[in-house]
C-alpha positions in Angstrom: -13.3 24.8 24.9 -10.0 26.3 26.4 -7.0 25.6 23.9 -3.4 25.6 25.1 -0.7 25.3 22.2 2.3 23.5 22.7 5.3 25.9 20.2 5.5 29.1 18.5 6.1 28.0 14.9 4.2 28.1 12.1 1.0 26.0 13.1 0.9 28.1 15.8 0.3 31.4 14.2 -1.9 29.5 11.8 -4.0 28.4 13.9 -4.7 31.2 16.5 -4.9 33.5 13.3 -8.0 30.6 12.0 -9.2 29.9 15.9 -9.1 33.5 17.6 -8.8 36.3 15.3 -11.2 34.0 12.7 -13.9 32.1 15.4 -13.3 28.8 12.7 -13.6 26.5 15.8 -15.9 26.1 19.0 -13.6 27.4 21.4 -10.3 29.9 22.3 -7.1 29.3 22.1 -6.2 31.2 25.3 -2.3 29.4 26.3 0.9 29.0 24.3 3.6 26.9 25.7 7.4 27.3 23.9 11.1 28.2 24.9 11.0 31.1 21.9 10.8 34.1 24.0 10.8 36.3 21.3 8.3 34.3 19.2 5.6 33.8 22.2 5.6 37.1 22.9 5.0 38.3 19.6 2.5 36.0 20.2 0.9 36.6 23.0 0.8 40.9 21.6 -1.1 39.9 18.3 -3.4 37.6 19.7 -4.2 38.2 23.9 -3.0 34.7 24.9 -0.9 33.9 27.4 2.4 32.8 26.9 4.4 30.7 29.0 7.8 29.4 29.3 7.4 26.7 32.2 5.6 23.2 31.1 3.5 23.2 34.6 2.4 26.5 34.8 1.2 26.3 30.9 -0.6 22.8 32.2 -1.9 24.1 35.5 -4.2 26.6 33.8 -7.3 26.5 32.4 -7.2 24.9 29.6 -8.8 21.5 28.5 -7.2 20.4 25.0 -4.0 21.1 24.2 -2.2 20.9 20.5 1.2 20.0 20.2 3.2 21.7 17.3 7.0 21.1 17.4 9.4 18.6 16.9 9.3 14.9 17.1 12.3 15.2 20.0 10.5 18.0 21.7 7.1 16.2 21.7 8.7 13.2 23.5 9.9 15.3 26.5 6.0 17.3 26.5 3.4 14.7 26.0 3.5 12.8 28.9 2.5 15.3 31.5 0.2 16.6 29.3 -1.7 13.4 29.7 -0.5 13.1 33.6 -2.8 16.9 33.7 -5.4 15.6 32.1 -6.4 17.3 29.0 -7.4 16.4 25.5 -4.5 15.9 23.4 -4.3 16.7 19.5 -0.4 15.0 18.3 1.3 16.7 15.2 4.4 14.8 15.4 3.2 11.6 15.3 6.7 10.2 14.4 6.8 10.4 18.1 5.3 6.9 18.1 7.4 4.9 16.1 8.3 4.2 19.8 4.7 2.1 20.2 5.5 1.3 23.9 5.4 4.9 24.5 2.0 5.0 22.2 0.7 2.5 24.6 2.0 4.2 27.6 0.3 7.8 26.4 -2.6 5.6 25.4 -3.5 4.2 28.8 -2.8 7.6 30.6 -5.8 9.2 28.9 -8.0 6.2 29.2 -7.0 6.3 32.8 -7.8 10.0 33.4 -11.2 9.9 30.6 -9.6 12.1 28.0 -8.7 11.4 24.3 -5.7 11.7 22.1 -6.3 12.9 18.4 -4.3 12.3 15.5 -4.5 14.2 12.8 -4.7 12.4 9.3 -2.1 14.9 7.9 -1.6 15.7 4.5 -3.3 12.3 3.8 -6.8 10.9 3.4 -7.9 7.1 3.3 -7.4 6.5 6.8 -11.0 5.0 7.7 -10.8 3.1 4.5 -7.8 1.6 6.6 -9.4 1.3 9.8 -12.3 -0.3 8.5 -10.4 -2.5 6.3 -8.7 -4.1 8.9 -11.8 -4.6 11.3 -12.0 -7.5 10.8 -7.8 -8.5 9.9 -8.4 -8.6 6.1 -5.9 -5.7 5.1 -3.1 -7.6 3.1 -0.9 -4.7 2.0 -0.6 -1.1 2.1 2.1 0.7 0.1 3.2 4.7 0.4 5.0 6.6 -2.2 5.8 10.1 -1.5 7.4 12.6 -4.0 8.8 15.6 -2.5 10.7 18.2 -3.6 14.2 19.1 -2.8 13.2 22.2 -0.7 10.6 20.9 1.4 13.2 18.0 2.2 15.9 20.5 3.0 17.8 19.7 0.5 19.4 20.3 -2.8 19.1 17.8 -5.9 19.1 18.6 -9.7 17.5 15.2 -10.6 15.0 12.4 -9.2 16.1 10.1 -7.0 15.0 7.5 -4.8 16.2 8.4 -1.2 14.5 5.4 0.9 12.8 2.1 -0.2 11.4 0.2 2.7 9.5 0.1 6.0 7.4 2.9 7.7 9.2 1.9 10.9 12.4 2.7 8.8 11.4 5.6 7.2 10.4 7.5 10.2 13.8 6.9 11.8 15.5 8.6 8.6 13.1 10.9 8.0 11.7 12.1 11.8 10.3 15.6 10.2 9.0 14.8 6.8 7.0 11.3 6.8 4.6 11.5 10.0 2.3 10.3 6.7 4.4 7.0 6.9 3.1 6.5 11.0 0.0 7.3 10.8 -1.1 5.4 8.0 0.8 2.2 9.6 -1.2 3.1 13.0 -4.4 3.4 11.3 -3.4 0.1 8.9 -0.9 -3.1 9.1 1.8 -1.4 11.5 5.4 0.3 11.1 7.0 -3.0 10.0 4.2 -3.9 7.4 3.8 -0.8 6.0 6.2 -0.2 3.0 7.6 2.9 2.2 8.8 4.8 -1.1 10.7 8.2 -0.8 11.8 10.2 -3.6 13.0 13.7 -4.3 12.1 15.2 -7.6 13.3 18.8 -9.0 10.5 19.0 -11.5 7.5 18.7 -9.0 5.8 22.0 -7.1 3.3 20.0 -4.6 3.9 17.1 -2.1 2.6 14.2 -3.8 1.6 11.1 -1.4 0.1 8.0 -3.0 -1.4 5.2 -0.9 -1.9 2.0 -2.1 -3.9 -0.9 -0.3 -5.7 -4.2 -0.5 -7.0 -6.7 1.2 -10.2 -8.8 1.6 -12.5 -5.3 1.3 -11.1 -4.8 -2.3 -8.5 -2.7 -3.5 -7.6 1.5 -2.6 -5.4 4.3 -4.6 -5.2 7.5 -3.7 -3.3 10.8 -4.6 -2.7 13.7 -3.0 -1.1 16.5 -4.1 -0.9 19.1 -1.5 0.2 22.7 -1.3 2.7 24.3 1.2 2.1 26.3 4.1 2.9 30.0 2.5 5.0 30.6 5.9 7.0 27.4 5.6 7.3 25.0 2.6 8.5 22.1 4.8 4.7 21.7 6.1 2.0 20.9 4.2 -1.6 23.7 4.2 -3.2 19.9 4.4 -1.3 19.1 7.5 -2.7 22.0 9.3 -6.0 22.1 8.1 -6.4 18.9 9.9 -5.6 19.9 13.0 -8.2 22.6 13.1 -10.6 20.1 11.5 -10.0 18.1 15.0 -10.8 21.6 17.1 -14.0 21.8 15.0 -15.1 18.4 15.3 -14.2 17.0 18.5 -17.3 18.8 20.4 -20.1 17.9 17.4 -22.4 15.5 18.1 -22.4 14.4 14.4 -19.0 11.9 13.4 -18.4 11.3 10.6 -16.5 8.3 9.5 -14.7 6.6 12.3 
């Protein structure tokens, strides 16, 4: 498996340090794509890649699965023609689809062209309790409290407070690069307007605490999750990563598990 990397940020380097230098998935991460000159080529000296600066040429190469690691904006303007070429396409900013005609619209592009499009649980867990909750349309209610602290939002605060009380579809729009946890759990549940939302900001707190709360005809669900930072940047969560290599190791197994 050829992997291309759309940015040069953190998840980059963290996963070319895990994929190439450490062989923790079935495959090479051969291509990064990014407008950081300076960043891909420190890049492309530590770890052989290639780097490139133009979206086709990246795309045009040999590559079948490509990861996209930047911003919610920047994944709007990418996506699409990385499903137009083809390739297997692993989503980090999922806020990108609070816009679920454009979800749709990348959705039928792969099925169109036989490839699939991964999203990565995050710094969350409970999704197939979701998915299979809702099988059959018995999932009621799904709630999301996140704590966070005032660094990782970017900002300063010397007590708790509640910054946003209400829907996913909401919270996303306020929130773009902190609460993709928000999208995909209302993806993998009840939907952005269904889905509540709780965000607050709490001095006191070292890890990212994310509480999911469901229920429906299948029973009840609570679960915490208290995650630790990405030592290179405290805005992303270690969880949030790992996932997306767990995606690069499991995509080619024969063995799923869950669903």
């Amino acid at each position: 498996m050829n992997i291309g990397i759309i940015g040069t940020g953190n998840i980059a380097t963290y996963l070319l340090e895990q994929v190439n230098e450490k062989s923790m998935a079935d495959g090479r991460i051969t291509a990064v794509f990014g407008r950081n000159v300076e960043a891909g080529t420190r890049l492309k000296e530590r770890f052989g890649m290639e780097f490139y600066t133009d979206l086709q040429d990246f795309l045009s190469g040999p590559i079948d699965t490509v990861v996209e690691a930047v911003t919610v904006d920047a994944a709007r303007l990418f996506l699409k023609q990385v499903a137009e070429h083809k390739k297997d396409l692993v989503v980090s900013s999922i806020g990108v689809f609070k816009d679920f005609a454009f979800l749709d619209e990348l959705t039928g592009l792969a099925d169109a062209n036989n490839r699939k499009i991964y999203l990565p649980s995050g710094a969350i867990g409970g999704l197939d309790v979701l998915q299979s909750a809702k099988a059959l349309g018995g999932l009621e209610s799904v709630q999301l409290k996140t704590r966070k602290s005032p660094m990782s939002l970017g900002m300063e605060a010397d007590r708790e407070q509640v910054l946003f009380d209400g829907t996913a579809f909401d919270a996303v729009g306020e929130f773009p690069k902190n609460i993709n946890v928000a999208l995909v759990l209302a993806i993998a549940g009840i939907g952005v307007h269904e889905t509540k939302v709780r965000i607050i900001v709490d001095p006191k707190i070292e890890r990212n605490t994310h509480t999911i709360e469901a229920q429906g005809d299948f029973g009840k669900m609570h679960l915490q999750v208290e995650n630790n930072p990405m030592a290179a940047n405290p805005k992303t969560s270690l969880l949030a990563a790992l996932s997306i290599l767990s995606v690069l190791q499991n995509k080619s197994k024969a063995l799923r598990i869950g669903s």
